[in-house]
PDB file as gemmi writes it, atoms N, CA and C in Angstrom:
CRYST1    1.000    1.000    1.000  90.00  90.00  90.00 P 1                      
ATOM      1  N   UNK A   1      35.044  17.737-125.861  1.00  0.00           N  
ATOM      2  CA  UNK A   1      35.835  18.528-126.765  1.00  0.00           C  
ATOM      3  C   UNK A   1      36.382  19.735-126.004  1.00  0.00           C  
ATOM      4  N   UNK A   2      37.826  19.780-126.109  1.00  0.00           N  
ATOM      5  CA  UNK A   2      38.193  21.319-125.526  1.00  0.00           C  
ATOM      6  C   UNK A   2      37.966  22.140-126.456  1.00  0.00           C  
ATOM      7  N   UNK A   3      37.612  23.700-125.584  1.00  0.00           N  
ATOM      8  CA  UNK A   3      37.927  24.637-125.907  1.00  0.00           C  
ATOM      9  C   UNK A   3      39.201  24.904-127.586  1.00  0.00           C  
ATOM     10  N   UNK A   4      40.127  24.751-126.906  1.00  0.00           N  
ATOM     11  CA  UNK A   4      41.321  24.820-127.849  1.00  0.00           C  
ATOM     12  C   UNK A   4      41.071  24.152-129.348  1.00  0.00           C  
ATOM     13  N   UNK A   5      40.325  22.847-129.185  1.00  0.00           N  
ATOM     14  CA  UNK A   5      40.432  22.082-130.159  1.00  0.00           C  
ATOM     15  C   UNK A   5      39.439  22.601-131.191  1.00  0.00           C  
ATOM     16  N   UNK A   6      38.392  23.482-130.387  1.00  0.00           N  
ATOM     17  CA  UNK A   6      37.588  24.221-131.230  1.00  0.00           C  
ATOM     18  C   UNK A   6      37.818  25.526-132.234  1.00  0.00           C  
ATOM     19  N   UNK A   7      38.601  26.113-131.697  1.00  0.00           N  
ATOM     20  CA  UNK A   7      39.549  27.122-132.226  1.00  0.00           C  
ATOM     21  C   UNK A   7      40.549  26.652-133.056  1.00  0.00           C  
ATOM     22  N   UNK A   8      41.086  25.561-132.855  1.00  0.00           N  
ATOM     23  CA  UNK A   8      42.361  24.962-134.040  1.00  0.00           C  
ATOM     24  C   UNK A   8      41.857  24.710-135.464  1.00  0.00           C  
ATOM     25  N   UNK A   9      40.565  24.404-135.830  1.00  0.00           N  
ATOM     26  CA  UNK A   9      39.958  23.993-136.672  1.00  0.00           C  
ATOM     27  C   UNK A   9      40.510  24.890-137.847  1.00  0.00           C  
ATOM     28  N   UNK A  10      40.460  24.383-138.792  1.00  0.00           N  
ATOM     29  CA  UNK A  10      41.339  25.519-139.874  1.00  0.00           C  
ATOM     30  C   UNK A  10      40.463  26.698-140.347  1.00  0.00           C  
ATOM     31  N   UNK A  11      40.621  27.552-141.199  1.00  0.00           N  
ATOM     32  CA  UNK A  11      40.132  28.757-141.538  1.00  0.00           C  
ATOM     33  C   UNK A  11      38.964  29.559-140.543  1.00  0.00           C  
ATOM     34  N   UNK A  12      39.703  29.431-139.514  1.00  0.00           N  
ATOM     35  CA  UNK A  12      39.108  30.249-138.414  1.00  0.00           C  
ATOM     36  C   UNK A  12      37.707  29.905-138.207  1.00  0.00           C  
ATOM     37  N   UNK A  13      36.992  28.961-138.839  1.00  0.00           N  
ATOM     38  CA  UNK A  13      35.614  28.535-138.773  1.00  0.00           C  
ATOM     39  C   UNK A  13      34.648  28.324-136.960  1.00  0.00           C  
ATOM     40  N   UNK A  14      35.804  28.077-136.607  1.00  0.00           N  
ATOM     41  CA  UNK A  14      35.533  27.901-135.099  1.00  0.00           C  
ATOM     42  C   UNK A  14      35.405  29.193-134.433  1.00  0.00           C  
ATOM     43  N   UNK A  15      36.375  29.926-134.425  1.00  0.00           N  
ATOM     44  CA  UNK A  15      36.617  31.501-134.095  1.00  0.00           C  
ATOM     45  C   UNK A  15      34.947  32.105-134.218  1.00  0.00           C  
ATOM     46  N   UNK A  16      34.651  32.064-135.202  1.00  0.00           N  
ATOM     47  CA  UNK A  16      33.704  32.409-135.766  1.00  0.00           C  
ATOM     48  C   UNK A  16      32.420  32.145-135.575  1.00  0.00           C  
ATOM     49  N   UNK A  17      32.456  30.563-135.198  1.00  0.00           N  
ATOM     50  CA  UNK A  17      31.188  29.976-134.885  1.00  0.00           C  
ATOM     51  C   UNK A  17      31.060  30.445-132.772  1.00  0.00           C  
ATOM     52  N   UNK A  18      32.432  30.181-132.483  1.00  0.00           N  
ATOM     53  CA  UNK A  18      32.748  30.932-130.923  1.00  0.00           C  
ATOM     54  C   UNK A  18      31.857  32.230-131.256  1.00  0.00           C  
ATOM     55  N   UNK A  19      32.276  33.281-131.842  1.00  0.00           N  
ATOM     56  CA  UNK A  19      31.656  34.525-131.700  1.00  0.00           C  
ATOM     57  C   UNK A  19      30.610  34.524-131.678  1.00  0.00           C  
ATOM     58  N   UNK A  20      29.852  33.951-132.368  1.00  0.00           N  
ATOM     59  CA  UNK A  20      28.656  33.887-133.401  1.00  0.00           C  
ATOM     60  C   UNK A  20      27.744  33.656-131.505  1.00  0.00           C  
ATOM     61  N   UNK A  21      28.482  32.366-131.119  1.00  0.00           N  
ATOM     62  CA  UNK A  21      27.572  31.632-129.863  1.00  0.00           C  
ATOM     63  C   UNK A  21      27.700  32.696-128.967  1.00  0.00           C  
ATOM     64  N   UNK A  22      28.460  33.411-128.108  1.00  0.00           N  
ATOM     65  CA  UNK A  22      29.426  34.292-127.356  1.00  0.00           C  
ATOM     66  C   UNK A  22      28.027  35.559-127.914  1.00  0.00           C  
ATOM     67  N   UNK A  23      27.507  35.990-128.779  1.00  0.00           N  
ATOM     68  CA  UNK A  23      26.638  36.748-128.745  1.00  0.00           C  
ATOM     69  C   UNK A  23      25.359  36.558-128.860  1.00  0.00           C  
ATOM     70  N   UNK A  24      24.864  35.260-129.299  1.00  0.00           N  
ATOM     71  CA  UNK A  24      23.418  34.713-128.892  1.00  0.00           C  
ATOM     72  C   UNK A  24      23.459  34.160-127.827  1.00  0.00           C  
ATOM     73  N   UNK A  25      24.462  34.151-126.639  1.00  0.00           N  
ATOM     74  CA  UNK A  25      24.029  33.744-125.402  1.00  0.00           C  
ATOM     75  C   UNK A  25      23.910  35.333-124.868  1.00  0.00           C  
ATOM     76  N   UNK A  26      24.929  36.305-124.598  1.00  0.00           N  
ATOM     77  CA  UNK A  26      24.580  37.254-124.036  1.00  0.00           C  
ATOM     78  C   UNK A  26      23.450  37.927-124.807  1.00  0.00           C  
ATOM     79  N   UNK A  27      22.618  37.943-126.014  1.00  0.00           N  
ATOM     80  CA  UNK A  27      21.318  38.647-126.453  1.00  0.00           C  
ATOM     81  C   UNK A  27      20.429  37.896-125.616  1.00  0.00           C  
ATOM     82  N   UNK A  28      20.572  36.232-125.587  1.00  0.00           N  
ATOM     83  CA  UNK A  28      19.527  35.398-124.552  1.00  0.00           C  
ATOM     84  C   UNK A  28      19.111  36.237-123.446  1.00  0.00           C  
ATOM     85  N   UNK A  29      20.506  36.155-122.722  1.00  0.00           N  
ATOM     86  CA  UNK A  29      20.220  36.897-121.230  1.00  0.00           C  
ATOM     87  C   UNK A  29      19.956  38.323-121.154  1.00  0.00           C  
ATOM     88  N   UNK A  30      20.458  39.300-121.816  1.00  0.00           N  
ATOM     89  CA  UNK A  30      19.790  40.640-121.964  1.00  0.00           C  
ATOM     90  C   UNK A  30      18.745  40.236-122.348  1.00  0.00           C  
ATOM     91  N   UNK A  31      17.645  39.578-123.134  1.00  0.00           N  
ATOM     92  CA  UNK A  31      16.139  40.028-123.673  1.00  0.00           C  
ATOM     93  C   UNK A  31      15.560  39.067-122.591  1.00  0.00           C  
ATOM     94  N   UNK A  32      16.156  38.260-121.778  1.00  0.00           N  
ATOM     95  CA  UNK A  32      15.044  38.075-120.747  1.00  0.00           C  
ATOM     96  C   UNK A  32      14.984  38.819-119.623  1.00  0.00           C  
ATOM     97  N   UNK A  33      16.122  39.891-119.233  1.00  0.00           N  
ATOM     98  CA  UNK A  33      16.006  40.577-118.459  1.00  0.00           C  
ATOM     99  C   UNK A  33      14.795  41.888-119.483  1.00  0.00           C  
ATOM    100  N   UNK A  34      15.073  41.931-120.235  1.00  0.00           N  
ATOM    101  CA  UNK A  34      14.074  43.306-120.918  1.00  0.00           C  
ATOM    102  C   UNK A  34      12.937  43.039-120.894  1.00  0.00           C  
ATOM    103  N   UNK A  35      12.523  41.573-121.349  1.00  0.00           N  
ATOM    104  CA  UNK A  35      11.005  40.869-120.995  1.00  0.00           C  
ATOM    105  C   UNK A  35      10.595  40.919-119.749  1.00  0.00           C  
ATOM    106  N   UNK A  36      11.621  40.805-118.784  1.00  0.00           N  
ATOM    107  CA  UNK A  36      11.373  41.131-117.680  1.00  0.00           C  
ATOM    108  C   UNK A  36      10.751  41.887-116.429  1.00  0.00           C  
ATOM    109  N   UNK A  37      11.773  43.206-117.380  1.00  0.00           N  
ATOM    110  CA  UNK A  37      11.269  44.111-116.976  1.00  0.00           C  
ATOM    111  C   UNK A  37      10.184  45.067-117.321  1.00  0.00           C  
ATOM    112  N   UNK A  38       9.484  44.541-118.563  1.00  0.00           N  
ATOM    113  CA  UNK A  38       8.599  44.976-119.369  1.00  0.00           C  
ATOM    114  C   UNK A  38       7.544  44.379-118.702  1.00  0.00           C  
ATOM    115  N   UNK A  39       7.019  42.944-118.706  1.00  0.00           N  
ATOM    116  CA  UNK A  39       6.379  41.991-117.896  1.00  0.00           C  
ATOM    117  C   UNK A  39       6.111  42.834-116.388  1.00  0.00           C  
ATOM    118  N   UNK A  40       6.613  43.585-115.380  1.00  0.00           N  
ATOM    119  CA  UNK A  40       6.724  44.356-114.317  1.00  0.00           C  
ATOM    120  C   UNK A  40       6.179  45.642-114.723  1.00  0.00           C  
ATOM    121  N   UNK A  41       5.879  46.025-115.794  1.00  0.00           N  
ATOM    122  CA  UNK A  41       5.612  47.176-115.911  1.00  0.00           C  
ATOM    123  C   UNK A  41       4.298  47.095-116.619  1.00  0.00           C  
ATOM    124  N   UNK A  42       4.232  45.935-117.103  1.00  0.00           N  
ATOM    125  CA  UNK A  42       2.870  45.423-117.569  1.00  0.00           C  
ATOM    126  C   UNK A  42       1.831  44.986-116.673  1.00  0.00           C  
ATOM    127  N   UNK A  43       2.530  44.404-115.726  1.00  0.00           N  
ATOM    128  CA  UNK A  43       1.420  44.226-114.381  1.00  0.00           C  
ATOM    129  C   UNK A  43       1.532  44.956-113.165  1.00  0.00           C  
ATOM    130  N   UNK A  44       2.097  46.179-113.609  1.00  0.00           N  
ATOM    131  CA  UNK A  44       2.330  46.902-112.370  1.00  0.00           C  
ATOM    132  C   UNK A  44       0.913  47.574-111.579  1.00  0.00           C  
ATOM    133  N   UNK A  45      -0.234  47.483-112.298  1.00  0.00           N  
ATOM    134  CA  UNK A  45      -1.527  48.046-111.501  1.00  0.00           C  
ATOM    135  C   UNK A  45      -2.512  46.631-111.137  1.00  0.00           C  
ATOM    136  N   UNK A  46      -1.768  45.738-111.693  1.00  0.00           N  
ATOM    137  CA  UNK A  46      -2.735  44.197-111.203  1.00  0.00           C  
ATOM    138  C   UNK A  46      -4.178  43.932-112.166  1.00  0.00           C  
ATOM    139  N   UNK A  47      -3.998  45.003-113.162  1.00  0.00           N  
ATOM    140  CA  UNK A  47      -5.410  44.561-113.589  1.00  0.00           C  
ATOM    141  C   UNK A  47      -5.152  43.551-114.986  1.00  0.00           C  
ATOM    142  N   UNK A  48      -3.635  43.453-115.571  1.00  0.00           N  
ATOM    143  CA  UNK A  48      -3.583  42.650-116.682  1.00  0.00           C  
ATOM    144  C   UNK A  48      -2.515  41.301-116.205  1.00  0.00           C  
ATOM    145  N   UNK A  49      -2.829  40.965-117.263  1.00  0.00           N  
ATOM    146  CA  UNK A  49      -2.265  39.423-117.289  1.00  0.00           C  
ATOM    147  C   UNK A  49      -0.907  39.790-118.377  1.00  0.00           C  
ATOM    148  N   UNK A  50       0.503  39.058-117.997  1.00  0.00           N  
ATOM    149  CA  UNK A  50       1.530  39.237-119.095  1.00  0.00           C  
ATOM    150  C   UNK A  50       1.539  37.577-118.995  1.00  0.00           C  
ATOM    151  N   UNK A  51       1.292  37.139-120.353  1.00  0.00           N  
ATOM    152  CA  UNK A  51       1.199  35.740-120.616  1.00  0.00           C  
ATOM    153  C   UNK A  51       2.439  34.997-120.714  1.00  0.00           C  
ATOM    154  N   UNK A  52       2.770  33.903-121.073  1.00  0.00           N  
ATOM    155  CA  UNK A  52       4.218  33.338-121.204  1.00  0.00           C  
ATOM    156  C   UNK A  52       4.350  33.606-123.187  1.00  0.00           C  
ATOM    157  N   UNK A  53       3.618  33.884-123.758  1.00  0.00           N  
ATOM    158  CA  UNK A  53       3.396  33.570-125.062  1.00  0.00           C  
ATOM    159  C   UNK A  53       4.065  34.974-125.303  1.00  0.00           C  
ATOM    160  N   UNK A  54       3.377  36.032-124.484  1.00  0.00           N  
ATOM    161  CA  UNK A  54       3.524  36.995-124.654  1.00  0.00           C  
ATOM    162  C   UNK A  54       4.850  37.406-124.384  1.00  0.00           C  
ATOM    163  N   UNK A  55       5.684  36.897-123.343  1.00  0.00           N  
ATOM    164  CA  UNK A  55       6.819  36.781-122.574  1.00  0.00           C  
ATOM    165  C   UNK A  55       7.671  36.662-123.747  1.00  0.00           C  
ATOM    166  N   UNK A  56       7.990  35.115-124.322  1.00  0.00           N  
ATOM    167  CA  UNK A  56       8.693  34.980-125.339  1.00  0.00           C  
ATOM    168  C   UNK A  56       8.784  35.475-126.236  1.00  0.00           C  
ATOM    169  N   UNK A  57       7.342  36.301-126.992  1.00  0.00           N  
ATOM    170  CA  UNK A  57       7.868  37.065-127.973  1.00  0.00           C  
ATOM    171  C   UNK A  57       8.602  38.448-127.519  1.00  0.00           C  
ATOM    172  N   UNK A  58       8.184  39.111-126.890  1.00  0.00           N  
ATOM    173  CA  UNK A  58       9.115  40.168-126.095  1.00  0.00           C  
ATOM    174  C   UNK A  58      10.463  39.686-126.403  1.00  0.00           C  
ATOM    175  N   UNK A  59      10.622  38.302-125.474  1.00  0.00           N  
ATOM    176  CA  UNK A  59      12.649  38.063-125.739  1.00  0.00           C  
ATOM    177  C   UNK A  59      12.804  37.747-127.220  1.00  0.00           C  
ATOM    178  N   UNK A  60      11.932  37.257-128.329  1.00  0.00           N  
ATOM    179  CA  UNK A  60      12.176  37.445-129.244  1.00  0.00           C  
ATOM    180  C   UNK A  60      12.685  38.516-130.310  1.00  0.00           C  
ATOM    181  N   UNK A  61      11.589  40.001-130.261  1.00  0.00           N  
ATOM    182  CA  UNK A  61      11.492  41.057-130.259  1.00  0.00           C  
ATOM    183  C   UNK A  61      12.779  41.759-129.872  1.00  0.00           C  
ATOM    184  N   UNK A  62      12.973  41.234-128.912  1.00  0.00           N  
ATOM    185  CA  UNK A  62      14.565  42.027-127.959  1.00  0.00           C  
ATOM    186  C   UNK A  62      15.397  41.556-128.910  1.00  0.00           C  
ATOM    187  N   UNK A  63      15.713  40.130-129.243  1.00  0.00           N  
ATOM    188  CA  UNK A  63      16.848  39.516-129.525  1.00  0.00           C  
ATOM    189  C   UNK A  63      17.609  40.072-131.321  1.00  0.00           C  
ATOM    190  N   UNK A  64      16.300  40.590-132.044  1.00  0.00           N  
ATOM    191  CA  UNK A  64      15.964  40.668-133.150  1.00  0.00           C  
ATOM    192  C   UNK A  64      17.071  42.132-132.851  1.00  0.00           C  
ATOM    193  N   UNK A  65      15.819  43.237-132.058  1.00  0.00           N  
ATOM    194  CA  UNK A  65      16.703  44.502-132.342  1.00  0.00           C  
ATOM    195  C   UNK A  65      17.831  44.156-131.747  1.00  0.00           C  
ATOM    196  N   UNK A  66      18.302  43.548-130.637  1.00  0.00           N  
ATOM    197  CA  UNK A  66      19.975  43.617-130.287  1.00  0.00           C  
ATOM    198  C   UNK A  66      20.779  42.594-131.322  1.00  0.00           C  
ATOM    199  N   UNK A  67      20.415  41.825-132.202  1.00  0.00           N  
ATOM    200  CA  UNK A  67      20.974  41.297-133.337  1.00  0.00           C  
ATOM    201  C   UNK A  67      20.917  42.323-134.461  1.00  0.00           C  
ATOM    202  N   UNK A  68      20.134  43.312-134.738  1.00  0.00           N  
ATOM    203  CA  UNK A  68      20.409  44.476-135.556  1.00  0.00           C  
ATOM    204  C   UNK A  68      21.727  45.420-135.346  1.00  0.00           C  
ATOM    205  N   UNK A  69      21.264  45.625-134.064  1.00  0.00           N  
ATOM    206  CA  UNK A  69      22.228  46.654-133.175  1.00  0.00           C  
ATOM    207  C   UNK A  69      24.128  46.158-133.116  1.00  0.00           C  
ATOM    208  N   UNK A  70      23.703  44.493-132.844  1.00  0.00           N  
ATOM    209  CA  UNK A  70      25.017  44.359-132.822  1.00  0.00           C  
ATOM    210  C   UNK A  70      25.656  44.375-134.784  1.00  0.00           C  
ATOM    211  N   UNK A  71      24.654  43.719-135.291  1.00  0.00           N  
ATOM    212  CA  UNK A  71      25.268  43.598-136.751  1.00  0.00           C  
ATOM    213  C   UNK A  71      25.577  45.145-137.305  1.00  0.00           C  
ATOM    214  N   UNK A  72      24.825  46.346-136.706  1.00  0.00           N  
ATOM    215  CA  UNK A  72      25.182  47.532-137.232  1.00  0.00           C  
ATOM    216  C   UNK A  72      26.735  47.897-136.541  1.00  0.00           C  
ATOM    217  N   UNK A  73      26.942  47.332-135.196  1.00  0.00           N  
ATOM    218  CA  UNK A  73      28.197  47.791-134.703  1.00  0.00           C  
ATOM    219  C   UNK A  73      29.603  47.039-134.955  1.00  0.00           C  
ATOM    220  N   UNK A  74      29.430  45.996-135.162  1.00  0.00           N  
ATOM    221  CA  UNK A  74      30.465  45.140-135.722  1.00  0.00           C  
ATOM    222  C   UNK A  74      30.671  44.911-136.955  1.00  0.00           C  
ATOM    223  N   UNK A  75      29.411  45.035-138.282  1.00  0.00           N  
ATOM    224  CA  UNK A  75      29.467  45.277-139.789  1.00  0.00           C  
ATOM    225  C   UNK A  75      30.226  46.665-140.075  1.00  0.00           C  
ATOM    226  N   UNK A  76      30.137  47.919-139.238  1.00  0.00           N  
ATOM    227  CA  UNK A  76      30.455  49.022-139.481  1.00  0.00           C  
ATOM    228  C   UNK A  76      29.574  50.338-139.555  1.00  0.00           C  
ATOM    229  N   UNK A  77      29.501  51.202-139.586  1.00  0.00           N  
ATOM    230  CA  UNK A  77      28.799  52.534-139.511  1.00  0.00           C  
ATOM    231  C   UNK A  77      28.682  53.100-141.143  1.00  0.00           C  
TER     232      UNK A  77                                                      
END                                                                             
């Protein structure tokens, strides 16, 4: 499927569903860099363990407030 053909779809439904994806991929990649860097700061003296369980909820956690953040900036002030 192209691009284009996704966008032609009538009442902008595509547009929309584009955006929609276009910001749960960049929240993806910002909250695994934040897990990231949290995870580094969690084992920065070697005495704890940052689990994978623990990992994912972090990018969860992230994804939640930058899905707030964005719905407060694009819903309006």
């Amino acid at each position: 499927m192209k691009l284009l053909t996704l966008l032609e779809i009538g009442d902008l439904t595509g547009l929309v569903i584009f955006i929609i994806a276009i910001v749960l991929v960049v929240l993806l990649v910002v909250s695994v860099f934040v897990a990231a860097f949290v995870q580094i700061i969690y084992e920065w003296d070697n005495k704890r363990k940052f689990t994978s369980k623990q990992f994912w909820k972090t990018v969860l956690i992230s994804m939640l407030v930058g899905g707030l953040i964005s719905g407060f900036v694009c819903g309006g002030m």
